[in-house]
HTML snippet that shows the backbone in 3Dmol.js (N, CA, C, O; Angstrom):
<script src="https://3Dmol.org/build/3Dmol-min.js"></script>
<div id="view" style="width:600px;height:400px;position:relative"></div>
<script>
const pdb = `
ATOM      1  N   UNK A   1     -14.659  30.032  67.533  1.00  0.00           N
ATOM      2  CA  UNK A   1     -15.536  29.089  66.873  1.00  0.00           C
ATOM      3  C   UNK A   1     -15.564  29.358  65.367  1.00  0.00           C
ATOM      4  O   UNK A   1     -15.910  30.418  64.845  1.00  0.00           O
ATOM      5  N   UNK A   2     -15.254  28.526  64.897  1.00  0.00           N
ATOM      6  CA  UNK A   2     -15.674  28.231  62.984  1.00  0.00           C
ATOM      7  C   UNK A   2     -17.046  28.393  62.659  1.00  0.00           C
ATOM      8  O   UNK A   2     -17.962  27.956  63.355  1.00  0.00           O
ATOM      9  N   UNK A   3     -17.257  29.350  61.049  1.00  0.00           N
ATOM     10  CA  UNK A   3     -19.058  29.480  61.212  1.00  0.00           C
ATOM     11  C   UNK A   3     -19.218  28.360  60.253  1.00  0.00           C
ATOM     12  O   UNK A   3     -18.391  27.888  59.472  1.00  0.00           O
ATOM     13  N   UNK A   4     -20.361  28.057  60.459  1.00  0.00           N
ATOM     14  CA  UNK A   4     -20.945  26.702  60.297  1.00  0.00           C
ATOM     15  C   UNK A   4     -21.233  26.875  58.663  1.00  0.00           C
ATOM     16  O   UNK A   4     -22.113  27.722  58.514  1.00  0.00           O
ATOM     17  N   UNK A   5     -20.869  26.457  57.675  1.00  0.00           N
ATOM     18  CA  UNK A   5     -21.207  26.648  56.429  1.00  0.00           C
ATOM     19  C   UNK A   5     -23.146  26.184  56.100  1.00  0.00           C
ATOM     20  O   UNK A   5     -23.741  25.353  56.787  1.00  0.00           O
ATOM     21  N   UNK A   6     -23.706  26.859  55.080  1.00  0.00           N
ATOM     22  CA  UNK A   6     -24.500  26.850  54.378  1.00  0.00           C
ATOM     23  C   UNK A   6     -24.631  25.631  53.686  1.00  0.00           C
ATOM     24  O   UNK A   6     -23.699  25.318  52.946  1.00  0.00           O
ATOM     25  N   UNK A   7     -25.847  24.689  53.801  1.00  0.00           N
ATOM     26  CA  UNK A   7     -25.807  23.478  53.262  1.00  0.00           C
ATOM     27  C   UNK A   7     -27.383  23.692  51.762  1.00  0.00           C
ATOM     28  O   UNK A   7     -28.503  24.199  51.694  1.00  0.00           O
ATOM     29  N   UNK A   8     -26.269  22.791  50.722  1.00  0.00           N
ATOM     30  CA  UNK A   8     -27.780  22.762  49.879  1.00  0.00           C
ATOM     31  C   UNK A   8     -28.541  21.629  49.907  1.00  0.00           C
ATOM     32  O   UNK A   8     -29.467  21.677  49.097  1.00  0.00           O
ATOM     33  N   UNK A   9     -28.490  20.799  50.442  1.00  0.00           N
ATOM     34  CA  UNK A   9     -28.880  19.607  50.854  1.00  0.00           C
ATOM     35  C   UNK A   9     -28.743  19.344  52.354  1.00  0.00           C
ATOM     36  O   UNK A   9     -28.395  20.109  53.253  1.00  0.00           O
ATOM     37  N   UNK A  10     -29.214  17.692  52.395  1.00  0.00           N
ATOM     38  CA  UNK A  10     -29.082  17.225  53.846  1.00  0.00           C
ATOM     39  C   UNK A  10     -28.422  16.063  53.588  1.00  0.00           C
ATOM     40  O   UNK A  10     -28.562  15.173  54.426  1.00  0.00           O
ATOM     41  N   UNK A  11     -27.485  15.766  52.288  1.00  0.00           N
ATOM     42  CA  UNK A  11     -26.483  14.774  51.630  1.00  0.00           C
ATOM     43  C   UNK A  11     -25.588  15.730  52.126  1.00  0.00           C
ATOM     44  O   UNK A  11     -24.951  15.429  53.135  1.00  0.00           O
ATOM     45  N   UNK A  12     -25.366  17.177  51.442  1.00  0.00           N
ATOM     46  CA  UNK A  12     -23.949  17.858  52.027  1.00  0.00           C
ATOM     47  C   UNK A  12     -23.776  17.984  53.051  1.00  0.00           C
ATOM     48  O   UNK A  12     -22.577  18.020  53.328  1.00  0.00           O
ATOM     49  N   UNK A  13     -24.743  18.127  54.241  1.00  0.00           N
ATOM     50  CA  UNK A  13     -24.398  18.537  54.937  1.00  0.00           C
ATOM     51  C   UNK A  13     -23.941  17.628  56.028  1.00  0.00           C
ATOM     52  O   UNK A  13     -23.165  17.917  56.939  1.00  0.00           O
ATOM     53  N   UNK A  14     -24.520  16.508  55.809  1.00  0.00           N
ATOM     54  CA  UNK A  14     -24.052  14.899  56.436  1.00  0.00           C
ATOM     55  C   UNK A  14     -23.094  14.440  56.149  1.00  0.00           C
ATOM     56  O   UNK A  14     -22.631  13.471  56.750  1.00  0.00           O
ATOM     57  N   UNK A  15     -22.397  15.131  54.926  1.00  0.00           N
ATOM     58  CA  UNK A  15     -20.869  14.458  54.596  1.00  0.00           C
ATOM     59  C   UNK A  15     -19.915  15.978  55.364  1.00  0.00           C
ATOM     60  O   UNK A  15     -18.876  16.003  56.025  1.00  0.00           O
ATOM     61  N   UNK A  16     -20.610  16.814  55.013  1.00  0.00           N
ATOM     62  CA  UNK A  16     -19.984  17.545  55.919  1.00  0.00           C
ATOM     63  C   UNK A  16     -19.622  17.387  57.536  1.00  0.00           C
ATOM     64  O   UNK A  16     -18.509  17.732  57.934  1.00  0.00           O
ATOM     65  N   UNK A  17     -20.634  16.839  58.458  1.00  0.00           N
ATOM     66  CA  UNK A  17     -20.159  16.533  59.518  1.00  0.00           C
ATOM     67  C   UNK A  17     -19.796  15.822  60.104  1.00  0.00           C
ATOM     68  O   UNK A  17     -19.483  15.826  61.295  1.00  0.00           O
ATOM     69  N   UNK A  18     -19.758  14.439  58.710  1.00  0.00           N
ATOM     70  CA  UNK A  18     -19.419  13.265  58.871  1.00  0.00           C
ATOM     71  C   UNK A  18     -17.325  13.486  58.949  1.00  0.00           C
ATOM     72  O   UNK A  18     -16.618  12.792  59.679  1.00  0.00           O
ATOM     73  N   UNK A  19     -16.771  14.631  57.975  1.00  0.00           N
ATOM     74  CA  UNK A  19     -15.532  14.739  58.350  1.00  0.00           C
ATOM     75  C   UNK A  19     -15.198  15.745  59.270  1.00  0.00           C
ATOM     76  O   UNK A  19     -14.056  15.640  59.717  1.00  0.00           O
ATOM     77  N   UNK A  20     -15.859  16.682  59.681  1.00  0.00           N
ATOM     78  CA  UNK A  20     -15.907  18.015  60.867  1.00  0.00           C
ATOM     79  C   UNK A  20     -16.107  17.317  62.183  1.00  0.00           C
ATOM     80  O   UNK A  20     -16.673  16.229  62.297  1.00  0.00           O
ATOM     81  N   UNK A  21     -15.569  18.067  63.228  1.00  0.00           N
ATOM     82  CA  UNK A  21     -15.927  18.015  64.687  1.00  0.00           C
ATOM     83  C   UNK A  21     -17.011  19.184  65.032  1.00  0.00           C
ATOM     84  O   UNK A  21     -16.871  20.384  64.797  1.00  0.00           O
ATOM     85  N   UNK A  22     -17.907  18.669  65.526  1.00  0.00           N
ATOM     86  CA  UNK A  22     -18.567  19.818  66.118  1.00  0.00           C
ATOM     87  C   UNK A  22     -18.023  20.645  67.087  1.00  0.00           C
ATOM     88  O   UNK A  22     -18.615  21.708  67.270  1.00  0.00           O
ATOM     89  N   UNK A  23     -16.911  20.384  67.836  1.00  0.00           N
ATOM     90  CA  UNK A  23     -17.035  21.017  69.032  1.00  0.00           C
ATOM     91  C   UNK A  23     -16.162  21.846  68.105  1.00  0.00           C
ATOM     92  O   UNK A  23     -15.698  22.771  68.773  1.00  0.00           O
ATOM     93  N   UNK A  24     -15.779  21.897  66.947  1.00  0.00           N
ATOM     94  CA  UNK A  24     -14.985  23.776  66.233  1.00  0.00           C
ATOM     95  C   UNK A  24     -15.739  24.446  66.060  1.00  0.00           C
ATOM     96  O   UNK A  24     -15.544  25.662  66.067  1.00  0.00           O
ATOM     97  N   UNK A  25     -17.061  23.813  65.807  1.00  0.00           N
ATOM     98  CA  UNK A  25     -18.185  24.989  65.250  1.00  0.00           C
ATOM     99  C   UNK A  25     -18.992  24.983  66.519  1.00  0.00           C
ATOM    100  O   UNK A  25     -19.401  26.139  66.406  1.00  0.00           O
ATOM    101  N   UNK A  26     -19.518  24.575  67.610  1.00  0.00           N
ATOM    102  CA  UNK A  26     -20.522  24.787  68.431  1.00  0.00           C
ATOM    103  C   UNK A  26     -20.010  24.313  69.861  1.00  0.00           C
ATOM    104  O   UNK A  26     -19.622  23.220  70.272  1.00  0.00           O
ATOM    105  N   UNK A  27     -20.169  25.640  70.497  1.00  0.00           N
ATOM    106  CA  UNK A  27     -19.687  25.690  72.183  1.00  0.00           C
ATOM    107  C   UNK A  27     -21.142  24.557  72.941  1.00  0.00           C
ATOM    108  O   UNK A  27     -22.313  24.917  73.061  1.00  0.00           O
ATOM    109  N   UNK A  28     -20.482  23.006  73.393  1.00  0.00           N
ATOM    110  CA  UNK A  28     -21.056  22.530  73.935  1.00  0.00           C
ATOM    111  C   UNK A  28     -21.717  22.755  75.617  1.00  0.00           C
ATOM    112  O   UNK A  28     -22.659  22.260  76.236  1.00  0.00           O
ATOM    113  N   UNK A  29     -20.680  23.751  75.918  1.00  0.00           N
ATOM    114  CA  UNK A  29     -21.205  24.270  77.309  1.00  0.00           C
ATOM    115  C   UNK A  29     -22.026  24.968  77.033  1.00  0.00           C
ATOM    116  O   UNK A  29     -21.771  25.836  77.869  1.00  0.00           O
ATOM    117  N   UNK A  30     -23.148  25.464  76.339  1.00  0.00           N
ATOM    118  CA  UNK A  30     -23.618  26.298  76.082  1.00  0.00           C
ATOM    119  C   UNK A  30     -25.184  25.533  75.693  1.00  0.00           C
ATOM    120  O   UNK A  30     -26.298  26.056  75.654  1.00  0.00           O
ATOM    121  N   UNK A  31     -24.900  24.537  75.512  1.00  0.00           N
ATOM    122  CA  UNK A  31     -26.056  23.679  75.115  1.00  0.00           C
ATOM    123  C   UNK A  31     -26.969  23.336  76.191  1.00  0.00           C
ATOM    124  O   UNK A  31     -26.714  23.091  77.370  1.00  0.00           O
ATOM    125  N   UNK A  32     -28.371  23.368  75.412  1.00  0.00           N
ATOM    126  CA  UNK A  32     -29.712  22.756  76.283  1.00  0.00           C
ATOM    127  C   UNK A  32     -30.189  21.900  75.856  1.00  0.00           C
ATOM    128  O   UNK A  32     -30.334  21.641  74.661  1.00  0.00           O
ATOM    129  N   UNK A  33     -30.642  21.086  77.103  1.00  0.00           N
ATOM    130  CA  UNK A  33     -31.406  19.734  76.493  1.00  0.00           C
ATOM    131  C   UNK A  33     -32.707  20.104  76.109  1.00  0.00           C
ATOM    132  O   UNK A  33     -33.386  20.809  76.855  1.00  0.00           O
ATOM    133  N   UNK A  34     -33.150  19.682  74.963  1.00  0.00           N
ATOM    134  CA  UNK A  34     -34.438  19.724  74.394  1.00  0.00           C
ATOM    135  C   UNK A  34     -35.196  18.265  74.253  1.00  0.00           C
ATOM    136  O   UNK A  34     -34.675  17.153  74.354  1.00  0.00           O
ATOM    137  N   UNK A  35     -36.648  18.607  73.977  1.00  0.00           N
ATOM    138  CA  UNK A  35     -37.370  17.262  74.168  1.00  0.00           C
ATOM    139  C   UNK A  35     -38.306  17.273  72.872  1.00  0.00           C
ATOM    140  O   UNK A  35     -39.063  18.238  72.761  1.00  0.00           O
ATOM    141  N   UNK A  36     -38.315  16.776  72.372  1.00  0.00           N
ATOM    142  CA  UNK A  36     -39.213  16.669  70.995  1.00  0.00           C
ATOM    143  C   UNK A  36     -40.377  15.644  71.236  1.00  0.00           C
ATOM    144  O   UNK A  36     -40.233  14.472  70.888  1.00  0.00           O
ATOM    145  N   UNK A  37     -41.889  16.224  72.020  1.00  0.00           N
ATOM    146  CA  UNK A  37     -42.455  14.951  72.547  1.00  0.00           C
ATOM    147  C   UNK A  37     -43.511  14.306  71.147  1.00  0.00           C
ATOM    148  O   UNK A  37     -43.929  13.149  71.096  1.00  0.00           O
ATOM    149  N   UNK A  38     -43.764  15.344  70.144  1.00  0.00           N
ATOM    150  CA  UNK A  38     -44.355  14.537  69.076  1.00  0.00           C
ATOM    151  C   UNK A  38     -43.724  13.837  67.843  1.00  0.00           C
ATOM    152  O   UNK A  38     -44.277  13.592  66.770  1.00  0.00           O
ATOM    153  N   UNK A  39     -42.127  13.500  68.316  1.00  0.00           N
ATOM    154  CA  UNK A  39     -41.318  13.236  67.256  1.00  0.00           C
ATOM    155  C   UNK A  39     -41.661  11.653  66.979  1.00  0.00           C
ATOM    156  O   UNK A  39     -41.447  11.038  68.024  1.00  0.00           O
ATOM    157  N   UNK A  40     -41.965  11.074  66.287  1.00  0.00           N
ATOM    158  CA  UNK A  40     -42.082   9.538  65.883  1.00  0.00           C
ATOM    159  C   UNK A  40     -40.439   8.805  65.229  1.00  0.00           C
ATOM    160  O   UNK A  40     -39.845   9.147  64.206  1.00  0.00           O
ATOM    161  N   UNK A  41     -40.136   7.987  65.995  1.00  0.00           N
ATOM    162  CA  UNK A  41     -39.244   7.145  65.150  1.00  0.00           C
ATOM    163  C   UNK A  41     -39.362   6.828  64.273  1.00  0.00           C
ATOM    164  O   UNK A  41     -40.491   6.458  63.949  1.00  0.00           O
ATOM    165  N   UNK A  42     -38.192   6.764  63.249  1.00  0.00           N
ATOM    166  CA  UNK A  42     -37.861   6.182  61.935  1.00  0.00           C
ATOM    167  C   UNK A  42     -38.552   4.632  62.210  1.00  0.00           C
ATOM    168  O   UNK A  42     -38.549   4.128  63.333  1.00  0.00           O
ATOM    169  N   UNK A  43     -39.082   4.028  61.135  1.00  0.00           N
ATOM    170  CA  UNK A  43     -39.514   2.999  61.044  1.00  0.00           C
ATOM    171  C   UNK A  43     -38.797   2.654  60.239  1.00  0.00           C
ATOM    172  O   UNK A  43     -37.952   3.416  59.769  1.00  0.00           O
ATOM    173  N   UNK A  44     -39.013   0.757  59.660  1.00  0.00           N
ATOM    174  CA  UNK A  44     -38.338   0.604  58.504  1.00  0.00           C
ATOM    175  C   UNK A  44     -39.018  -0.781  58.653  1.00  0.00           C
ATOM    176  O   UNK A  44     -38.999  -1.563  59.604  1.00  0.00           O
ATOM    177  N   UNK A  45     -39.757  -0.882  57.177  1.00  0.00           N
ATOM    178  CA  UNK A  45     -40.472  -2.506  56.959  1.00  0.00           C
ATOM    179  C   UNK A  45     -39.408  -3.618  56.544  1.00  0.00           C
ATOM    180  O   UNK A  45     -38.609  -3.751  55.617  1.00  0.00           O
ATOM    181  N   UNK A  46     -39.657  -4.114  57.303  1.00  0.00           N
ATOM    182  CA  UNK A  46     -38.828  -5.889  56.722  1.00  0.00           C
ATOM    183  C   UNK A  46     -39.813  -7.429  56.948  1.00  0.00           C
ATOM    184  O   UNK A  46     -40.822  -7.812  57.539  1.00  0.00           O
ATOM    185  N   UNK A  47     -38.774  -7.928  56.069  1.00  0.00           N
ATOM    186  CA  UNK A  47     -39.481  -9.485  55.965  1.00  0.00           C
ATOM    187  C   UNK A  47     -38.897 -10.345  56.762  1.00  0.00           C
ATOM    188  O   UNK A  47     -37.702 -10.602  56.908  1.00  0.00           O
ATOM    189  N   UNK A  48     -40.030 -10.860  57.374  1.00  0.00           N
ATOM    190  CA  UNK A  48     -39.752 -12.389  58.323  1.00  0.00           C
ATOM    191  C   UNK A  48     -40.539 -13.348  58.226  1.00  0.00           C
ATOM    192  O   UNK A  48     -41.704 -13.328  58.622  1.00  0.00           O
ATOM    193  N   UNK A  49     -39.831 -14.536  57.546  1.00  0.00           N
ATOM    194  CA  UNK A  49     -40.336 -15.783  57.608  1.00  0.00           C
ATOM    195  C   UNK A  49     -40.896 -16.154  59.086  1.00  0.00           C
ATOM    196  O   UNK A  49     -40.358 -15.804  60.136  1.00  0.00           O
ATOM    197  N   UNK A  50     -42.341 -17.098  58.945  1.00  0.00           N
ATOM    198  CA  UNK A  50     -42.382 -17.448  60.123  1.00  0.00           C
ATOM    199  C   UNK A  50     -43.159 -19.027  59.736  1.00  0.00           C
ATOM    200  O   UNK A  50     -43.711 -19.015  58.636  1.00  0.00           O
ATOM    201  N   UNK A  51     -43.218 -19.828  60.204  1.00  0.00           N
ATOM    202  CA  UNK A  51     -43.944 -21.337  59.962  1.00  0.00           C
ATOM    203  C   UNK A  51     -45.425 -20.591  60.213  1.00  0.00           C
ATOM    204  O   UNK A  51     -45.761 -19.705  60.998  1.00  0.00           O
ATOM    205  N   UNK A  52     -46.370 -21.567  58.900  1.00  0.00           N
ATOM    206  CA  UNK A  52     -48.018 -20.925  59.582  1.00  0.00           C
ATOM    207  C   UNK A  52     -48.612 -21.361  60.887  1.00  0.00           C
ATOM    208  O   UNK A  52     -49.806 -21.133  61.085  1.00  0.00           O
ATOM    209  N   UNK A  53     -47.840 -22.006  61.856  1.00  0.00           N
ATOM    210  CA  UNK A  53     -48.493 -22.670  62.799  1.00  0.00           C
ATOM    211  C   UNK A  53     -47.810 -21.081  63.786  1.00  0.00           C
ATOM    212  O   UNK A  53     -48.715 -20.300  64.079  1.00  0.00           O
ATOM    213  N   UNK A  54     -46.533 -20.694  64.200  1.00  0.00           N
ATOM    214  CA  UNK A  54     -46.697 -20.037  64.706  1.00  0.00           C
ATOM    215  C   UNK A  54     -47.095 -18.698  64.377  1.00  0.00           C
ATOM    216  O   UNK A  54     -47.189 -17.848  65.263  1.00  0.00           O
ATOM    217  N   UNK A  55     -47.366 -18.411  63.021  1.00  0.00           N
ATOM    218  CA  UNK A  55     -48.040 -17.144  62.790  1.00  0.00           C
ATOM    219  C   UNK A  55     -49.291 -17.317  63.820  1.00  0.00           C
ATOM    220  O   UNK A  55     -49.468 -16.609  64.811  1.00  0.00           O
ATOM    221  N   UNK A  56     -50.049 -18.294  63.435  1.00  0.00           N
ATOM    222  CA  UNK A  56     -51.187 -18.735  63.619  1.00  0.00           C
ATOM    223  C   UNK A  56     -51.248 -18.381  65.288  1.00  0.00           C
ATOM    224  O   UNK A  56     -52.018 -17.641  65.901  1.00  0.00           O
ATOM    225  N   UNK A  57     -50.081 -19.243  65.776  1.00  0.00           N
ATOM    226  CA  UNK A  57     -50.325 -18.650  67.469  1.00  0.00           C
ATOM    227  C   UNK A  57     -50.678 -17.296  67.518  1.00  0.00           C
ATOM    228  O   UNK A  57     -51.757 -16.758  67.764  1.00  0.00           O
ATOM    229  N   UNK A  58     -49.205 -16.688  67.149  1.00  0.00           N
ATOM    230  CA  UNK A  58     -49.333 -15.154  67.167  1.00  0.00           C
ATOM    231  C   UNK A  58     -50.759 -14.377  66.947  1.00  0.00           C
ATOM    232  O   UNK A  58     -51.186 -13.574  67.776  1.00  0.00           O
ATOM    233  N   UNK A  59     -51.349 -14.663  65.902  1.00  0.00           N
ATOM    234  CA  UNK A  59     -52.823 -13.749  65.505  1.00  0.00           C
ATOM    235  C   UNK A  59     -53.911 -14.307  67.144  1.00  0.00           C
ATOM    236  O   UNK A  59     -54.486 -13.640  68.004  1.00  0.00           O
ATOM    237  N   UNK A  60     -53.734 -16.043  66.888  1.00  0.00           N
ATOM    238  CA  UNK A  60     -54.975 -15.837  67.991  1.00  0.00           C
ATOM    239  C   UNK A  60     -54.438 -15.071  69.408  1.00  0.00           C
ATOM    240  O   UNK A  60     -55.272 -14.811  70.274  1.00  0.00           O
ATOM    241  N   UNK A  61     -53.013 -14.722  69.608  1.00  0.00           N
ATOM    242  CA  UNK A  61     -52.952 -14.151  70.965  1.00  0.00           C
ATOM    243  C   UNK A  61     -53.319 -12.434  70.464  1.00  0.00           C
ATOM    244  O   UNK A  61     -53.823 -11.669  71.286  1.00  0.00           O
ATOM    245  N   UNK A  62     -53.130 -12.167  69.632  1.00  0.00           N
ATOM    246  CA  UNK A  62     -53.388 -11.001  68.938  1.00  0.00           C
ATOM    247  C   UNK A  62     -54.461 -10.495  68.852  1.00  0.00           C
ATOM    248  O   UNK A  62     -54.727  -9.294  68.832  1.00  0.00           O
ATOM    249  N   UNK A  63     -55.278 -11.548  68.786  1.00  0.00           N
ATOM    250  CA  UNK A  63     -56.816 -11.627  68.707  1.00  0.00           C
ATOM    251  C   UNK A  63     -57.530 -11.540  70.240  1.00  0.00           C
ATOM    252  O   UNK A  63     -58.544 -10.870  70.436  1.00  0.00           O
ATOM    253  N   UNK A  64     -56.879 -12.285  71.251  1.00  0.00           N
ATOM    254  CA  UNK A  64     -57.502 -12.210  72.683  1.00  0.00           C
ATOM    255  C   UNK A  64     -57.175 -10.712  72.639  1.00  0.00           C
ATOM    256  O   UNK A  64     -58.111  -9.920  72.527  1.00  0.00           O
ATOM    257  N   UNK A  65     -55.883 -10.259  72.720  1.00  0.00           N
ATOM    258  CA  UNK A  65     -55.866  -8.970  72.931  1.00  0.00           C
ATOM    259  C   UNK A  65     -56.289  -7.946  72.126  1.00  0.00           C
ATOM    260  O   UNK A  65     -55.918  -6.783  72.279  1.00  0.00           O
ATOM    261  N   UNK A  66     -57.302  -8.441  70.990  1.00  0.00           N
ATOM    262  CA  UNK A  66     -57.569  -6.954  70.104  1.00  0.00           C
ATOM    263  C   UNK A  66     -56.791  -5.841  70.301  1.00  0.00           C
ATOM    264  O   UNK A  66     -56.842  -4.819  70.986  1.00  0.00           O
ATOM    265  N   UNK A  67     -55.790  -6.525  69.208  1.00  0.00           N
ATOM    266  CA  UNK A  67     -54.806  -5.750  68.788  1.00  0.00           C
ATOM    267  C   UNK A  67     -54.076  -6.209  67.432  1.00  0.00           C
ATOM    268  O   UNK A  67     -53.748  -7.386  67.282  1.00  0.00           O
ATOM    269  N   UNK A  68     -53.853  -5.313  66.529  1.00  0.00           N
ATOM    270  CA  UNK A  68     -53.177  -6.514  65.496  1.00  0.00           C
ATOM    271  C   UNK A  68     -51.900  -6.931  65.418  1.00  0.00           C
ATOM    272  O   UNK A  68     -50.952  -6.247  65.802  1.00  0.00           O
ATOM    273  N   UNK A  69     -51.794  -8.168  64.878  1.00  0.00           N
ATOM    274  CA  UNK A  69     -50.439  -9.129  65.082  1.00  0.00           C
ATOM    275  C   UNK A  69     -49.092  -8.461  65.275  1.00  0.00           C
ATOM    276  O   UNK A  69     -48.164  -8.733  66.036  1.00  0.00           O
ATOM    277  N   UNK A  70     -49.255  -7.487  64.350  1.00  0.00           N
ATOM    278  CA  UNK A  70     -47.898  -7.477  64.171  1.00  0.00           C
ATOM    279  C   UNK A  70     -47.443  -6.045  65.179  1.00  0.00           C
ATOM    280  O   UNK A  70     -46.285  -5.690  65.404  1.00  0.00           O
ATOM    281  N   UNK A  71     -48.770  -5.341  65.710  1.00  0.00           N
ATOM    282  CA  UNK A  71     -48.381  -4.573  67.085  1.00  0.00           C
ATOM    283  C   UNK A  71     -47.746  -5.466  67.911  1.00  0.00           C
ATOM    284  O   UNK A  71     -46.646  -5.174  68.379  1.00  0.00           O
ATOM    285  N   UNK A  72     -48.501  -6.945  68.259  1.00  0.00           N
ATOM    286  CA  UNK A  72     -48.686  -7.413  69.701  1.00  0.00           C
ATOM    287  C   UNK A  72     -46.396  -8.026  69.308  1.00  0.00           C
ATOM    288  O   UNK A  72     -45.449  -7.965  70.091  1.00  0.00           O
ATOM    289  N   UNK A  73     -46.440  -8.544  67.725  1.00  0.00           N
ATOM    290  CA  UNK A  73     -45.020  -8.699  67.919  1.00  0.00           C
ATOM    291  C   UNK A  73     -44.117  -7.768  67.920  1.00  0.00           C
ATOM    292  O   UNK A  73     -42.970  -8.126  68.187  1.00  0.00           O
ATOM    293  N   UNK A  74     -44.353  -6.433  67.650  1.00  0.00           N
ATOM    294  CA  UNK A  74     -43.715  -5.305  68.296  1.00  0.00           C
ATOM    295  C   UNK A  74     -43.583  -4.933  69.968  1.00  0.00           C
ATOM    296  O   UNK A  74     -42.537  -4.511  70.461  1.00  0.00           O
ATOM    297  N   UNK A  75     -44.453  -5.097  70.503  1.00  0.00           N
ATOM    298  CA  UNK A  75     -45.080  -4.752  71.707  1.00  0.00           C
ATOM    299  C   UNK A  75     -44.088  -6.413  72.427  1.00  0.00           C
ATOM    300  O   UNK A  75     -43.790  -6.403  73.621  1.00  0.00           O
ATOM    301  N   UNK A  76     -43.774  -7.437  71.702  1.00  0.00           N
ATOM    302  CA  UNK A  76     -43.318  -8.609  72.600  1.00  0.00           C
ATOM    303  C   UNK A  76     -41.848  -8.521  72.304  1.00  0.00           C
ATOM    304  O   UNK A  76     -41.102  -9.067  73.117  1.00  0.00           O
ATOM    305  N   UNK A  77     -41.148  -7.727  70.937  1.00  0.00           N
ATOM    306  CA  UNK A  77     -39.787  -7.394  71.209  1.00  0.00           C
ATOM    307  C   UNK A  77     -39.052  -6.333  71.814  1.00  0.00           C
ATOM    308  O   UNK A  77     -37.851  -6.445  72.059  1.00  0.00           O
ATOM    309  N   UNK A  78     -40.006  -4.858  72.178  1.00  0.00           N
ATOM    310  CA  UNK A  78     -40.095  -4.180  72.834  1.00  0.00           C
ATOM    311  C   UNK A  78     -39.541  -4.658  74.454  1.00  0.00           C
ATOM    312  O   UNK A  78     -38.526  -4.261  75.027  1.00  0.00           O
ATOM    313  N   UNK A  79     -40.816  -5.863  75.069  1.00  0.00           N
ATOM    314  CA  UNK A  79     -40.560  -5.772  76.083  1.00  0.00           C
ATOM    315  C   UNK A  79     -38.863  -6.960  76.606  1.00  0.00           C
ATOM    316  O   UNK A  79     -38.149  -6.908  77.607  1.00  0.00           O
ATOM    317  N   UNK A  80     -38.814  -7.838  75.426  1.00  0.00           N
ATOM    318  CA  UNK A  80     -37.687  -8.789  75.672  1.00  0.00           C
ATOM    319  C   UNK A  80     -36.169  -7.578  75.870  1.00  0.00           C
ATOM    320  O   UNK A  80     -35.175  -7.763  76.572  1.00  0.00           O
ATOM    321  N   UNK A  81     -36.484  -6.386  74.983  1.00  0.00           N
ATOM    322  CA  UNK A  81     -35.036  -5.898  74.673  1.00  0.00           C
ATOM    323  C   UNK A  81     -34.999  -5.087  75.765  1.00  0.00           C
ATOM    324  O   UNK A  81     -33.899  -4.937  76.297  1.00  0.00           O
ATOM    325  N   UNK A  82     -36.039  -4.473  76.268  1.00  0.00           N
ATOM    326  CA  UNK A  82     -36.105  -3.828  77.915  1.00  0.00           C
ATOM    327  C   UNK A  82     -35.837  -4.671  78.830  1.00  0.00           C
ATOM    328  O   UNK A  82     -35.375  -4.101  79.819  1.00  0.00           O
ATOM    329  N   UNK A  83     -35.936  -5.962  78.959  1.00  0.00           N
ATOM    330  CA  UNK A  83     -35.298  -6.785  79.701  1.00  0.00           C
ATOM    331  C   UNK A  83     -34.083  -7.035  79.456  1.00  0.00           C
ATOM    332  O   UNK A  83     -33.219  -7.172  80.323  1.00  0.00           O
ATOM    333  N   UNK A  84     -33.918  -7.111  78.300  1.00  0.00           N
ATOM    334  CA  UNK A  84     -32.352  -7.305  78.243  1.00  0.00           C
ATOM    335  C   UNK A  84     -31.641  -6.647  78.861  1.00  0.00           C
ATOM    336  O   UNK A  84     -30.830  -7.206  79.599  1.00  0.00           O
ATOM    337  N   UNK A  85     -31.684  -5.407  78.793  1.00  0.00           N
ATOM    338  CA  UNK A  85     -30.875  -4.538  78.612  1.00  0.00           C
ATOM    339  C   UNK A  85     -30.643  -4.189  80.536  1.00  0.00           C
ATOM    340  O   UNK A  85     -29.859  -3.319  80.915  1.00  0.00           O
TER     341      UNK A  85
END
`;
const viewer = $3Dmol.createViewer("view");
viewer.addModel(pdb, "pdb");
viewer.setStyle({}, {cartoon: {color: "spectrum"}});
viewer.zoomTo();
viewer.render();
</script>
């Protein structure tokens, strides 16, 4: 096994393994699965047009469910892409 170089960043070290194979530097038989249960996903804000009539739906269903809008449209692409899939 190759030793894993010293990174001064987390730019070097991503271009670093962006051209390296791991399996020179790290015996995959050797690996354990780990679980990270308080890890939160990367988020990332974006813009979406929507007509005010169906915003408008959206909040009052948002509203039966006290919850805010833009959970309940998280929470409704959530469940379409679990169906998809």
């Amino acid at each position: 096994m190759k030793k894993i170089p010293e990174f001064k960043t987390e730019s070097e070290e991503r271009e670093f393994w962006e051209k390296n194979d791991s399996s020179d530097y790290l015996d995959w038989k050797k690996a354990e699965q780990v679980v990270f249960p308080s890890l939160k996903p990367t988020t990332k804000a974006i813009s979406l047009r929507l007509s005010e009539s169906m915003l408008a739906q959206i909040k009052v269903e948002a509203n039966k469910r006290d919850i805010p809008y833009q959970s309940l449209m998280k929470m409704w692409l959530s469940e379409h892409l679990s169906h998809s899939a």
